[in-house]
C-alpha positions in Angstrom: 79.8 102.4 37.9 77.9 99.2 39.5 79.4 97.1 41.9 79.3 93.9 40.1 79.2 90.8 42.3 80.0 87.3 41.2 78.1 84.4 42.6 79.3 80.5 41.9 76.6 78.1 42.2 73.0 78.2 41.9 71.8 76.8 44.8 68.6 78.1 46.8 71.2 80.6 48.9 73.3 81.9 45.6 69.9 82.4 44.1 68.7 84.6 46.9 71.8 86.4 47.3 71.3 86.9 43.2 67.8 88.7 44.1 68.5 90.7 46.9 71.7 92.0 45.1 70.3 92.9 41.9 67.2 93.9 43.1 69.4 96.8 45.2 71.0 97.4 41.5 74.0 96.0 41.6 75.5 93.7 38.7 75.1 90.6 39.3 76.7 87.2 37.6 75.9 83.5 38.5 77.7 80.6 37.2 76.1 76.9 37.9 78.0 74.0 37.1 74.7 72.0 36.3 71.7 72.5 34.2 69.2 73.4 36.7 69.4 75.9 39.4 68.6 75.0 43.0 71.2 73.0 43.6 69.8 69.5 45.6 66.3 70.7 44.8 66.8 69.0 41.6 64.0 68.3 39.3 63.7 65.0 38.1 61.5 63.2 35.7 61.0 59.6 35.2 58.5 58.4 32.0 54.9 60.6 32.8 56.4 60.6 36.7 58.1 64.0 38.0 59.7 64.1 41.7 61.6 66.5 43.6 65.5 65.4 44.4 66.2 67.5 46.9 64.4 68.8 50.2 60.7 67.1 49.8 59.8 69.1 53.1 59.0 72.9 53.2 58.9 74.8 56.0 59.1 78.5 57.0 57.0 79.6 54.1 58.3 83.3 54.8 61.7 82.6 54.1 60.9 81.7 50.6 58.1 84.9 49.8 60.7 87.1 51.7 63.0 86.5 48.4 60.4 87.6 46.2 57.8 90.1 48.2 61.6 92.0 48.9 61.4 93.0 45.1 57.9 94.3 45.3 56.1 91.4 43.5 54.2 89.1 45.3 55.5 85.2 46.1 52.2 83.9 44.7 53.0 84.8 41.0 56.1 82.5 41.1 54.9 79.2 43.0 52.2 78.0 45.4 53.0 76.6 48.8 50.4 74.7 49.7 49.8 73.6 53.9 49.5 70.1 54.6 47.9 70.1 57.8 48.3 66.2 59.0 51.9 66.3 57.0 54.0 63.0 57.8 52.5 59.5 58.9 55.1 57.8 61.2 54.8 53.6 60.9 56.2 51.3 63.6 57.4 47.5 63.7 54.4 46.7 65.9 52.0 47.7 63.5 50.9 51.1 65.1 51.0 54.0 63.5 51.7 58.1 64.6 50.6 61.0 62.3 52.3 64.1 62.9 50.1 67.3 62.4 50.6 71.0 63.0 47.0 71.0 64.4 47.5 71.1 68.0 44.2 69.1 69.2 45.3 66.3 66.4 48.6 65.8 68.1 47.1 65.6 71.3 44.9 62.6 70.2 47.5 61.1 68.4 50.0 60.8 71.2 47.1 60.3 73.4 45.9 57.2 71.2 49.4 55.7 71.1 50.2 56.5 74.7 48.5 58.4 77.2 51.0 59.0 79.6 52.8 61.4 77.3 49.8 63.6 75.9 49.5 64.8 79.2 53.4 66.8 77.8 52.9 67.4 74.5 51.8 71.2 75.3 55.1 71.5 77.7 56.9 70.4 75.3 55.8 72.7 72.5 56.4 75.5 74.9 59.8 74.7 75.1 60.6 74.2 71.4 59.0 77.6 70.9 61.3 79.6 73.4 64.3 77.6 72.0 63.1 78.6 68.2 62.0 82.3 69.1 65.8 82.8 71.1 67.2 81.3 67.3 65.4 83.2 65.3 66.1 86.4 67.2 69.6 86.1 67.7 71.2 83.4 65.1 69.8 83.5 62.2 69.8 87.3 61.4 73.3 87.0 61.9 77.0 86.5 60.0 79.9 85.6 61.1 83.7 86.3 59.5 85.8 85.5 62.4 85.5 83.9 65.8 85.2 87.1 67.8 81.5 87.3 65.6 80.9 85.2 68.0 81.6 87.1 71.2 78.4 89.4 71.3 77.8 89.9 75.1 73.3 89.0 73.9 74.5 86.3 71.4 76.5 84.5 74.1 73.3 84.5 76.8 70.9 83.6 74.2 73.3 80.6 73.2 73.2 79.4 76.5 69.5 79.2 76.6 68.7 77.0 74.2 70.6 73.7 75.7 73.6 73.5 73.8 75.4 70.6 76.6 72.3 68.3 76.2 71.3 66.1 73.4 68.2 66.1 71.5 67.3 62.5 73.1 68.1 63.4 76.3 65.9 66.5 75.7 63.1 64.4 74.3 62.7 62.1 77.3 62.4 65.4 79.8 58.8 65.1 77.8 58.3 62.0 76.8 58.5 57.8 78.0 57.0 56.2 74.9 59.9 54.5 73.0 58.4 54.6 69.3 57.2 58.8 70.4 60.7 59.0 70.8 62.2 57.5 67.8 59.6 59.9 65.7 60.7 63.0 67.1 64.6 61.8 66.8 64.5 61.5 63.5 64.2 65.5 63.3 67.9 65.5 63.6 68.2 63.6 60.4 67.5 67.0 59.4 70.7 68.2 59.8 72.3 65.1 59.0 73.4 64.3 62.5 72.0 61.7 64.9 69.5 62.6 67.9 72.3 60.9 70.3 75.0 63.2 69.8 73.4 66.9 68.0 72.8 69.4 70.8 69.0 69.4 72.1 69.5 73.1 70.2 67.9 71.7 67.3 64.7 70.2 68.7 63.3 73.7 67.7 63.4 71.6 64.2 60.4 70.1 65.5 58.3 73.8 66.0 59.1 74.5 62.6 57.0 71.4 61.6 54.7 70.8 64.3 53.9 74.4 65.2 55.4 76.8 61.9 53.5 74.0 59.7 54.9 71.9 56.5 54.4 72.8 53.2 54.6 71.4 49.4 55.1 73.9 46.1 52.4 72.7 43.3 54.0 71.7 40.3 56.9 70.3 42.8 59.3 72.1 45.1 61.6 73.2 42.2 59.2 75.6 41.5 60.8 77.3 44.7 64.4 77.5 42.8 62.7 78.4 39.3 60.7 81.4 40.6 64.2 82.6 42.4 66.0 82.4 39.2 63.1 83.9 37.2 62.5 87.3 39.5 66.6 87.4 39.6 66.7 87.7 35.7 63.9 90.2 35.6 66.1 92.8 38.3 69.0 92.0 36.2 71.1 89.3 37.4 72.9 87.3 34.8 72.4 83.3 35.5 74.5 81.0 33.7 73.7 77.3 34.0 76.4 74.6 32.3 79.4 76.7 33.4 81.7 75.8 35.9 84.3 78.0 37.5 87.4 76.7 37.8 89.1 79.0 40.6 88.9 82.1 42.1 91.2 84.9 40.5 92.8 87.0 44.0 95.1 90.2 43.4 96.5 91.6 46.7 94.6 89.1 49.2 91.1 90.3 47.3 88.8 87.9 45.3 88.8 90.2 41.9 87.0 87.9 40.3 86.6 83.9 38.3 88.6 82.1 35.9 85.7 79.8 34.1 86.3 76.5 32.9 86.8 77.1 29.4 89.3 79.6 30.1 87.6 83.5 29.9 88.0 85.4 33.3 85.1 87.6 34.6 86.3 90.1 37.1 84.2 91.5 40.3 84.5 93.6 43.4 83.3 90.8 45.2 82.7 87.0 45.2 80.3 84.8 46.6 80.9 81.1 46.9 77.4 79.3 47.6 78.7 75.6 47.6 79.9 73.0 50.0 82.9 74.8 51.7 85.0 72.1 52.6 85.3 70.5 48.9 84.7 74.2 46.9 87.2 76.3 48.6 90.0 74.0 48.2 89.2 73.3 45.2 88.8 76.8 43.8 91.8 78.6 45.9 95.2 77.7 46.8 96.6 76.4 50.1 98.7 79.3 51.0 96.0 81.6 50.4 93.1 80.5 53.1 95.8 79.7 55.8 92.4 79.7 58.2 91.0 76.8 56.3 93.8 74.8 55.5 93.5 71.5 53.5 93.9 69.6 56.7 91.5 71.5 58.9 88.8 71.3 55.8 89.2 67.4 55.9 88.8 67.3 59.7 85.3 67.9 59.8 82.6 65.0 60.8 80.7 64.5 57.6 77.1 64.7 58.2 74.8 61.8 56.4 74.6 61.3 53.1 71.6 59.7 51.7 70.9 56.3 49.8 67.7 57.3 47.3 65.6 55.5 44.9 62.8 57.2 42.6 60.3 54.3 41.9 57.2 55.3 39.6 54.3 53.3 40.0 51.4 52.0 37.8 48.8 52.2 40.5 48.8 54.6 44.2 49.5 52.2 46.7 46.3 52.7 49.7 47.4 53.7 53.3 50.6 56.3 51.8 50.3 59.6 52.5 52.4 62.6 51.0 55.3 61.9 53.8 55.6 58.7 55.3 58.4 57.2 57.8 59.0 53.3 58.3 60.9 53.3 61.3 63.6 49.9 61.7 63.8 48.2 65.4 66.7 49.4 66.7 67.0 53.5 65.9 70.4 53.8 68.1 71.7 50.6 65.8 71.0 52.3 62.8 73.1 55.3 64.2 75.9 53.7 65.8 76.5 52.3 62.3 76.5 55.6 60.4 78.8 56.9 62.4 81.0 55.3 64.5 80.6 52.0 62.6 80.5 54.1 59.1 78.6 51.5 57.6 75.1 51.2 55.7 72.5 50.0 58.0 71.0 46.1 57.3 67.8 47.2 58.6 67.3 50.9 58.0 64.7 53.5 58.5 63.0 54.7 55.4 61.2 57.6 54.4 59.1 58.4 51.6 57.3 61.1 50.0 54.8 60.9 47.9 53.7 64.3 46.3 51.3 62.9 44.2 49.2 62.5 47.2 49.0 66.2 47.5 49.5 66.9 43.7 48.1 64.1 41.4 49.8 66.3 38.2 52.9 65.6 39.0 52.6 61.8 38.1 49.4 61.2 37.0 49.2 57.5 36.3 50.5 56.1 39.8 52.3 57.3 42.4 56.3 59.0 42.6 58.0 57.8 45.5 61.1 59.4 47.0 62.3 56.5 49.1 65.6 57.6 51.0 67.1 55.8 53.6 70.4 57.4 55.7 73.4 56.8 54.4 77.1 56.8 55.8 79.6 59.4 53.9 82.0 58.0 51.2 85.5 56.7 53.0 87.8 59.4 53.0 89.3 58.5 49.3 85.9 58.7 48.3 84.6 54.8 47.7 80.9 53.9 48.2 80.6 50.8 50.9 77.7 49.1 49.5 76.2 47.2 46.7 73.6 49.6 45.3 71.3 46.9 43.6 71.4 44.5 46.6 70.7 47.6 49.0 67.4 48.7 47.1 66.4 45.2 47.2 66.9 44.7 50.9 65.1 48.2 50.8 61.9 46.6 49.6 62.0 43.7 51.6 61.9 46.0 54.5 59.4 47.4 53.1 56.7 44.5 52.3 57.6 43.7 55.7 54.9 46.7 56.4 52.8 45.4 53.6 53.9 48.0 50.7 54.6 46.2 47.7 56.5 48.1 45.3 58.1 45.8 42.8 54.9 44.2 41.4 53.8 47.9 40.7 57.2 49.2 39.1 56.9 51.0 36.0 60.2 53.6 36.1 62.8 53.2 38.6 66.5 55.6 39.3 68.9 54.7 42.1 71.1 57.8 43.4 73.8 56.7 46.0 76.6 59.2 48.0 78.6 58.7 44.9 76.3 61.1 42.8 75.6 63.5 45.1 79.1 63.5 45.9 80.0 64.0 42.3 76.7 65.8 40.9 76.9 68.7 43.8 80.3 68.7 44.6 79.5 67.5 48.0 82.3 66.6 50.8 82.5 63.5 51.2 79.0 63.4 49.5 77.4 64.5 53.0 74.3 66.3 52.5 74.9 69.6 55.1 78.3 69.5 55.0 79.8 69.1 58.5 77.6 67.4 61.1 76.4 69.1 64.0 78.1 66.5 66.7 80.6 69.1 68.1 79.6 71.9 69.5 81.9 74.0 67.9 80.4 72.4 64.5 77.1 72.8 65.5 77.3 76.6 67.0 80.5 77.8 65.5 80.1 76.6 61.8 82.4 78.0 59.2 82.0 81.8 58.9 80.1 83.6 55.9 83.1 85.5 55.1 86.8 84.5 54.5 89.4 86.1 57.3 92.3 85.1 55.2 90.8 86.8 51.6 88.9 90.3 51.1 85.8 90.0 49.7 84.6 86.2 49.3 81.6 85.1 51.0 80.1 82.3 52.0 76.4 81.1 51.5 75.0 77.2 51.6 74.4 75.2 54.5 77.9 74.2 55.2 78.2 78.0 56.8 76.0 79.8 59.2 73.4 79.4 60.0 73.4 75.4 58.8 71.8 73.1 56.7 68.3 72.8 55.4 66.3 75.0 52.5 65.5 77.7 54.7 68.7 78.3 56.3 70.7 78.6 53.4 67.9 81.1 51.7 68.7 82.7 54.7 72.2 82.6 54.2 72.2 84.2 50.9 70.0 86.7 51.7 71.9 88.0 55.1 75.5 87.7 53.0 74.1 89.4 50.4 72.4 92.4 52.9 75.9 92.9 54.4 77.4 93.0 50.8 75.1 96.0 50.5 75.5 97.3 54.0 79.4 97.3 53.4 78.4 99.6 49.8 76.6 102.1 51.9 73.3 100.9 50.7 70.5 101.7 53.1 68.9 98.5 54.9 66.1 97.5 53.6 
C-alpha cells in the first residue's frame, strides 16, 4: 500500500514537496486555506490590470525547473522565465540614479559613473559574494535539520565560519565600497530577508550574487505562473490539491502525526505530515502545548519578527516615462528608516519605496497603463496584533514622497488596493504578519533557524521560509523539495 503523505498549505515549498512526493509515487494530499496556491505569490487583478502579490523578483531559475525537469517534463511547458539583464533602477534624493545589471561591464560603468573610487572594487567584491554563495550552496542549502546536533557536522561547522557570520552586511559592504548612496543600494538586499543591513550577518550579502551575478528573472503572464505550473504537474503525478480547506489541527496517536482534522470536521489520516506554513503562528495553532515541549508557546513568541510590508496596487491610465520593471526610491536617512522598524517599531515618515512594474517587461498583463507594486517596509503588528498606522494617510504621504522624484501617480489613477501587515497577517496566517518569519538579527536565528522536522512529534515536517534554509521563493522551493527527498530517503526510496 502507498505511503500517503499529507501536506497543509499550498505555498511554493508545500507545492514542491507535493511534486517530488508524488512524482516518486507516493499519495499525496494538500489542503490550502485560500483559493489560490502559492501562498504570498498571490495573483491579483485589478479592472484590465493584473500584478503579482508576492515575490516580484525571481532568481535562481534552476530552483524553479528543478521542480518540474525532476518529473521528466520540461519547465518550459508550464511558465517562461524571462532574464532582465539591467533588472532594478536604484533613484537617490540628489537626483542621481544607479542601475543594477547582471552584465558585469554595465555595473562597472554604473558605479564607475556615480563614483569612481569604488569601480576600481566592484570585481573584488563579486569574488567574495561568489565564495560566500558557492560555500552556501554546497553545504546549507542541500541540507535539513531536526535537532541541534544537525548542526554539528565537523564540514558544516568550517564552511559556517567562512562566510562571515560575526560581521554585518554594512560592515561587509564598506570592506568594498566608500560611496554612501552605493551603499544604501546594496543594503537594501537584506530587506530580502526581512532584516536590516545593520544587524543580519554579512552571510547574506551572497543575496547580492544571486542578482548581480545568478541574474533576475520575471515569469510571462506574471510570477504566479511559477505556483500554477507547480500545482498543475503535481495533479498530473497524482497529488490531490485542495484549495478552500483549512485544517484545523493535527491529529497525533503515540507522539506520531497520523494525520488532519479539517475544518468542517472529516479527518484524513497519513503516515506522515508536512506543515508548509509560518511555524511560529501554525504549529501552535494546529498542536497542543504539551505536545511540542521544544517549541513551546513562549519560545514561539520570542522570536524577532522580520518586516512586514505596507503595499499598494495602483493601475494607471497611461505608463509613467523613466520606470523600469523594478525600481527603488531610496529616503535620506536609510539607518533612520531602520532604527524605526525595529527598535523604534514604528512606520517610517519618510520611507524607502520600491516598485515593480511588470508591464515594462510584459505589456499583457495590464495593457492600458502601467501595474505598480509600490511596497514600502513595514514594522510587524504589536504583539496583540494592532496595526500602528493610518492606512489612507500612509499611501498618501507615500505619494508625496513620491512626486518628490517627479512620479505623479494620483492624476493617473484608474484602480487602486491598499494591503497593510493586518492582511497578510490574517490572509497567510503570518506571525505577527512578518513576511519570513523570524528575522535573521541573531545568529542563532539567522544560522540555526527552526528545524525541518519536529524533535518532540514523529513524522511532521517543516517546509516555508520560517525553517531552514530561510526566507525567499527559492529557499522555501528548496525546502520542500529537500523535506520531501528525506521523506523518501526515510521510505527506502532510491535518491534521485
Amino acid at each position: 500500500m502507498k505511503k500517503k503523505i499529507i501536506i497543509i498549505g499550498g505555498g511554493l515549498g508545500g507545492l514542491a514537496a507535493a511534486v517530488t512526493l508524488a512524482n516518486a509515487g507516493l499519495a499525496v494530499e494538500l489542503y490550502e486555506k485560500n483559493e489560490h496556491f502559492g501562498g504570498k505569490l498571490m495573483p491579483v487583478r485589478l479592472g484590465n490590470h493584473s500584478f503579482d502579490f508576492g515575490p516580484n523578483t525571481i532568481t535562481m531559475p534552476e530552483v524553479f525547473n528543478s521542480i518540474i525537469e525532476q518529473t521528466g517534463e520540461s519547465a518550459a511547458d508550464y511558465f517562461n522565465l524571462i532574464p532582465l539583464t539591467t533588472h532594478t533602477r536604484n533613484h537617490f534624493p540628489d537626483g542621481q540614479h544607479l542601475d543594477f545589471s547582471s552584465e558585469p561591464e554595465t555595473m562597472q560603468e554604473e558605479i564607475n559613473r556615480l563614483t569612481p573610487v569604488d569601480a576600481a572594487n566592484y570585481s573584488n567584491f563579486i569574488d567574495e559574494i561568489s565564495r560566500i554563495y558557492s560555500l552556501s550552496e554546497r553545504y546549507f542549502f542541500p541540507s535539513t535539520f531536526q535537532s541541534w546536533r544537525d548542526y554539528l557536522s565537523p564540514s558544516l561547522g568550517k564552511a559556517l565560519l567562512q562566510v562571515r557570520p560575526a560581521e554585518t552586511m554594512d560592515h561587509f559592504y564598506r570592506r568594498y565600497f566608500r560611496n554612501p548612496q552605493l551603499l544604501q543600494a546594496f543594503g537594501r538586499y537584506a530587506t530580502y530577508i526581512g532584516s536590516s543591513p545593520y544587524k543580519a550577518p554579512a552571510t547574506f550579502s551572497m543575496i547580492a550574487y544571486l542578482e548581480l551575478v545568478g541574474g533576475v528573472y520575471y515569469a510571462k503572464g506574471g510570477n504566479a505562473s511559477i505556483a500554477e505550473g507547480f500545482a498543475s504537474i503535481a495533479r498530473k503525478n497524482g497529488a490531490l490539491l485542495h484549495a478552500g480547506t483549512a485544517v484545523k489541527k493535527i491529529i497525533l496517536k503515540d507522539g506520531k502525526a497520523v494525520g488532519v482534522e479539517l475544518d468542517d470536521g472529516k479527518m484524513s489520516e497519513a503516515d506522515a505530515v508536512i506543515l508548509n506554513g509560518d511555524l511560529l503562528s501554525a504549529f501552535p495553532q494546529l498542536t497542543a502545548e504539551s505536545e511540542r515541549p521544544s517549541f513551546s508557546d513562549k519560545k514561539s513568541a520570542s522570536f524577532e519578527p522580520s518586516i512586514s510590508a505596507f503595499v499598494i496596487l495602483a493601475g494607471l491610465n497611461t505608463r509613467l516615462s523613466g520606470l523600469k520593471h523594478h525600481n527603488v526610491y531610496f529616503s535620506e536617512d536609510y539607518r533612520r528608516e531602520f532604527d524605526n522598524l525595529f527598535d523604534e517599531k514604528c512606520y517610517s515618515e519618510q520611507p524607502t519605496v520600491y516598485i515593480s512594474n511588470s508591464s515594462f517587461t510584459d505589456p499583457s498583463v495590464s495593457p492600458d497603463g502601467d501595474n505598480l507594486f509600490i511596497l514600502v517596509n513595514a514594522p510587524a503588528l504589536t504583539a496583540d496584533g494592532k496595526l500602528q498606522i493610518d492606512a489612507e494617510a500612509y499611501k498618501n504621504r507615500i505619494y508625496d514622497f513620491l512626486e518628490t522624484y517627479g512620479l505623479d501617480i494620483r492624476s493617473h489613477l484608474v484602480e487602486e488596493k491598499v494591503f497593510t501587515s493586518s492582511f497578510i497577517a490574517d490572509h497567510f496566517n503570518a506571525y505577527r504578519g512578518s513576511l519570513y518569519g523570524p528575522s535573521s538579527h541573531k545568529k542563532k536565528d539567522a544560522f540555526l533557524r527552526p528545524a525541518n522536522a519536529s524533535p518532540d512529534i514523529k513524522n511532521l515536517y517543516f517546509v516555508g521560509g520560517s525553517t531552514h534554509p530561510g526566507g525567499g521563493s527559492p529557499m522555501v522551493t528548496m525546502s520542500g523539495q529537500n523535506v520531501a527527498k528525506r521523506i523518501l530517503k526515510k521510505y527506502g526510496f532510491p535518491p534521485s
